[in-house]
N, C-alpha and C positions, 0 to 999 in steps of 0.2 A: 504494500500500500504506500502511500503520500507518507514520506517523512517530514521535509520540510515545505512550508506552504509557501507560497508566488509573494510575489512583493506588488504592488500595483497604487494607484496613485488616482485622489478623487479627481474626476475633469471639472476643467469649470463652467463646459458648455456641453452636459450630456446631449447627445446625440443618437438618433438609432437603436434608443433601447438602452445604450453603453455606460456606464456613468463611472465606472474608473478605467484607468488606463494600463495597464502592464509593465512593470519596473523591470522585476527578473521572474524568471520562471515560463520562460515560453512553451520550452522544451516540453514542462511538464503539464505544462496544460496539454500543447498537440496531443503528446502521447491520449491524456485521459479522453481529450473528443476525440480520437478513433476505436480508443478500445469501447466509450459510447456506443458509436454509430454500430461498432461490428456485433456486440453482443447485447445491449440492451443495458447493461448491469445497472441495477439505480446508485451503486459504490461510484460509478463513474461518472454519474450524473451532477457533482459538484464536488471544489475543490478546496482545499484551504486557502486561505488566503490574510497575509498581514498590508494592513493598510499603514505608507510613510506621507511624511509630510515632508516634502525639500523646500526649498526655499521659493524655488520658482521653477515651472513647466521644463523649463531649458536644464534647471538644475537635474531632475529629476532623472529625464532622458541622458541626460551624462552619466546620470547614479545608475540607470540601468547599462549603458556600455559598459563600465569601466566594470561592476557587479559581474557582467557575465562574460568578459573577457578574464577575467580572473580563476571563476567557479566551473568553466568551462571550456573557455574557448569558441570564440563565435565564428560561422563561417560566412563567406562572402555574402551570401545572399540574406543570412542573420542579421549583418550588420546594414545590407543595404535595404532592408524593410524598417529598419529603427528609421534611417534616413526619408527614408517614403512615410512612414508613419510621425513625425515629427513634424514633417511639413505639412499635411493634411490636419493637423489637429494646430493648425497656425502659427507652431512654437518660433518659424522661421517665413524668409518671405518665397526662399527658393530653394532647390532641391543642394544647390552649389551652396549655398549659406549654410544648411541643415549640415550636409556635410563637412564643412569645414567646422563648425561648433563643434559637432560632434565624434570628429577622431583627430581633434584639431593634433592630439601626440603622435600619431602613426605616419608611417613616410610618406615622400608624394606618391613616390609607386603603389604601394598601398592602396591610398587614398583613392588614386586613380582607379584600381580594380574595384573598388568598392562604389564608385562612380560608376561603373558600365553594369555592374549587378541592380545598380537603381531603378534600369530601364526592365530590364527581366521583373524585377521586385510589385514596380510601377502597371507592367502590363499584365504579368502573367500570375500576380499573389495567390487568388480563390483558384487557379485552375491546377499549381502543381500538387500533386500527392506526395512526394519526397525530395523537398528543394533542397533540403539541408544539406541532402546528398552529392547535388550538383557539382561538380569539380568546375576548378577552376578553369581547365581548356574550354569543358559542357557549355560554361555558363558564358565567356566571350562569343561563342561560336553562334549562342543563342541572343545574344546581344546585335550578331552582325546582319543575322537572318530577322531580328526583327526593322532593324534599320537599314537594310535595303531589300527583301524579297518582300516582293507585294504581295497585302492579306495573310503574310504568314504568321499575322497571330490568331485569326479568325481559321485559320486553316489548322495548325495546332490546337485550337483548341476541340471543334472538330473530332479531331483525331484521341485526343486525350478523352473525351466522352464517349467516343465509339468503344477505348477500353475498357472503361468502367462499363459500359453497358455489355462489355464483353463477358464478366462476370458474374450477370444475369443471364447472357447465353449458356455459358457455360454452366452454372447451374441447370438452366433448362434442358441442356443435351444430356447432361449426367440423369437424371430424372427419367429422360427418355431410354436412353440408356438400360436405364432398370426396368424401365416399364418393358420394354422388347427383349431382357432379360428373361423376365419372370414369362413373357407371351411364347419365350422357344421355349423353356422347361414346359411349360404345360404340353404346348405341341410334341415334342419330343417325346414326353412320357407317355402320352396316347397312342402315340407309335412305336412306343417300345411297346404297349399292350398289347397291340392289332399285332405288331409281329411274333410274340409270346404263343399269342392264338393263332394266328395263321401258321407257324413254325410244326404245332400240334398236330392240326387237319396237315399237313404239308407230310410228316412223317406218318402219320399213316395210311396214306395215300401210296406212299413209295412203298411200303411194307408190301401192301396190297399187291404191286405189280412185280415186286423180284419173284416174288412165288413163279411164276408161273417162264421168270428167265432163268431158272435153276438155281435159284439164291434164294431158296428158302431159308435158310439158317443164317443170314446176314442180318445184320443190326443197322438201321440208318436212325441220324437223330442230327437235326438241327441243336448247332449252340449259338444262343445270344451269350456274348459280353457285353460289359465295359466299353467306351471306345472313346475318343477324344470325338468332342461334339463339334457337329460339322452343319454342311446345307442337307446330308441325309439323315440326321439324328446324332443318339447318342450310341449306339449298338453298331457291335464289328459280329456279322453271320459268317459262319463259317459249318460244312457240311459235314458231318463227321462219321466213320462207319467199323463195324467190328465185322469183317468175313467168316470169321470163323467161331465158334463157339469157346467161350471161356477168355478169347483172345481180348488185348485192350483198346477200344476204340480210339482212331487219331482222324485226321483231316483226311478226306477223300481221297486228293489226289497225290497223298503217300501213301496211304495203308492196301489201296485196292490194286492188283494187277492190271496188265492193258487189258483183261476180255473182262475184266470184272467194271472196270470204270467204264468199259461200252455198257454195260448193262444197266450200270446205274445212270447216266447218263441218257440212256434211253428212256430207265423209268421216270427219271426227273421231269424231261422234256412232255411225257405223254400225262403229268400232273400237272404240272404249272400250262399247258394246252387244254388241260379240262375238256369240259361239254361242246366247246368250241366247235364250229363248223363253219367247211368253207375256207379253211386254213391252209397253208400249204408248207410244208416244212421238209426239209433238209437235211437227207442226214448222209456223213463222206464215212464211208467205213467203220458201221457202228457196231460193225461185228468184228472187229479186229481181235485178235486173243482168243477168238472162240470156235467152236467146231462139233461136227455130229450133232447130238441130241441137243446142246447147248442153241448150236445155230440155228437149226430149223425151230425152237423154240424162240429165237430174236424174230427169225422172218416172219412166224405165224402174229406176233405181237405188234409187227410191223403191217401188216395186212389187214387186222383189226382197225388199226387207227386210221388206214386209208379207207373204211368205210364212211367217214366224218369229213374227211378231207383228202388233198392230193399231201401224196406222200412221193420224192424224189431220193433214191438210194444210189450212194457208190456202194457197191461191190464186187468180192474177190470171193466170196462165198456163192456155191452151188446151191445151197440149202434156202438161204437167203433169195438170191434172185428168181428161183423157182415161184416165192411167194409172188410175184408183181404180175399185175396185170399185163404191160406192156415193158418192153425192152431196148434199148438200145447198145450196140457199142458201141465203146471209145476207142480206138487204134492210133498208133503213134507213124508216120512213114518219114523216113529221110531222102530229105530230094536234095541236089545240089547244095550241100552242105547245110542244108536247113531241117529243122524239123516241125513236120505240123501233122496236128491232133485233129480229127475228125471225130464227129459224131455220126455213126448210120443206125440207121432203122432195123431193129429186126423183126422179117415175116414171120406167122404164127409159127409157118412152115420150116423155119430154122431155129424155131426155141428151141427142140430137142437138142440138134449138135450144139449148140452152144454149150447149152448145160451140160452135155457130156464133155465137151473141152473143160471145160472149169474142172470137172473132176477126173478125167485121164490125160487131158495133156493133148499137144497135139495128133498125135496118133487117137483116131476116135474108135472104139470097142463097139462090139453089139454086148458087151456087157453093158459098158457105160453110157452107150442108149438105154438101155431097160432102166437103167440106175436112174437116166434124167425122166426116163417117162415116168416112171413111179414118183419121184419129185414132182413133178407137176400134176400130177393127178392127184397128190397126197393133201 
């Protein structure tokens, strides 16, 4: 709190509301009207004060320099508002009078710097927030700018109000800030829910369909975490599977084999495609890793779902392309140093050897004819 109280001096010409005048003690009054303004406190709302009598106006104003050039130390602009403040209350008849009464013991140099801070003092008093601070280069610099750039004290000041009004933005954004805070937590957390529940219907959906690709005994289970919250929430999904009985479930696409990751991949794909219809979807060798009973169990899966929609398959499996309604090759030819890829047609009439090439090779068997006609009729 206030140790010692202000020194201040009755006026003889109350004005303004004012009716004493300030001896020593500036410092501590600033201080107390801003801790005022910024918090309210009613401790700050008034302050001590000892009232002198000098002998005369002039005197007084001397007793306040010489007082805080001692107890403190005044700085340019301190001393050049004594000067502005002296002549205003008529102690003197000019700003060059006031100042000379008043440091009439300090050098001319001095003197002189305390003379260009009169004009700073003069124009810009109510408007700075921390003048004391002002260095001496700050304060000629502001001195030069006010006596030759035109409008630059209406311009400055301006400028000094947009910051304090900046204050109030910034509070307003910080506000904001919180408000669109607390708006992604909610959203995010509803999303974390709807993904909780969908993750559930989503793993038993896939359970549903390995049955029937030769993974009955597989464990599939979506995991939410944690995740650094972002534009898609706050949860990192990742798909996690146990192949084998007793074994320990990890991410997908370490723990499963290549024909086991077609499989799951296939089931995924024919869940998250639902009831849909009219769809058409793509799949490049989703039989890869698989074979015999395995295979013909993807193709038949595969042919179910192209009842709902068009279904386009790469492959290298007999078993597999047996399932499709129509057929095409792919063949590669090299011509003059180039190679190009053709797609043809193939007649109903040459499904059979195809499907026997796929399983004997180029030499075609009447074995491996019966093998593809039973394929297709199967």
């Amino acid at each position: 709190g206030q140790q010692t109280p202000i020194e201040v001096v009755a006026l003889p010409r109350p004005a303004g509301g004012h009716s004493h005048g300030l001896i020593s003690g500036w410092r501590r009054l600033t201080a107390l009207r801003q801790l005022y303004a910024r918090d309210g406190d009613p401790r700050f709302a008034t302050i001590r004060a000892r009232i002198v009598t000098p002998d005369s106006m002039q005197a007084a104003y001397v007793a306040m320099v010489e007082e805080n050039e001692i107890r403190a130390g005044l700085s340019h602009y301190e001393r050049a508002r004594i000067v502005v403040q002296a002549y205003r209350e008529g102690l003197y008849p000019t700003y060059k009078t006031a100042l000379q009464g008043l440091f009439d013991s300090v050098s001319r140099s001095k003197r002189s710097k305390i003379g260009s801070f009169v004009t700073l003092a003069e124009n810009l008093d109510g408007d700075l927030r921390f003048p004391t601070a002002i260095s001496e280069k700050l304060g000629l610099e502001l001195v030069r700018a006010l006596q030759t750039v035109p409008d630059f004290c209406s311009t400055l000041r301006a400028r000094l109000a947009a910051l304090d009004a900046g204050d109030a933005d910034l509070a307003a954004q910080e506000a904001a800030l919180e408000q669109a805070r607390a708006a992604y937590d909610s959203a995010a957390g509803e999303l974390s829910t709807a993904r909780r529940a969908a993750a559930g219907r989503l793993d038993v959906a896939v359970m549903e369909e390995l049955a029937p690709l030769k993974m009955e005994r597989a464990v599939f289970e979506t995991a939410l975490s944690a995740a650094e919250p972002g534009p898609e929430g706050q949860d990192a999904v990742a798909f996690t599977v146990a192949t084998n009985p007793g074994a320990p479930a990890g991410p997908l696409n370490k723990i499963a084999s290549g024909g086991e990751l077609s499989r799951f991949l296939l089931a995924l794909k024919v869940c998250l495609t639902g009831e849909q219809s009219g769809v058409t979807m793509i799949f490049d060798e989703i039989d890869r890793g698989v074979g015999g009973a395995t295979a013909d169990a993807v193709g038949r899966r595969l042919a179910r779902l192209a009842e709902n929609g068009q279904v386009l398959v790469v492959t290298h499996s007999p078993q597999v392309a047996a399932r499709g309604a129509y057929h095409w090759r792919v063949q590669k030819q090299v011509a003059q140093a180039s190679t190009l890829s053709t797609v043809v047609p193939v007649a109903a009439a040459d499904r059979v050897d195809e499907i026997a090439r796929m399983l004997a090779g180029d030499t075609i068997t009447s074995e491996a004819r019966a093998a593809a006609r039973a394929l297709l009729d199967g």
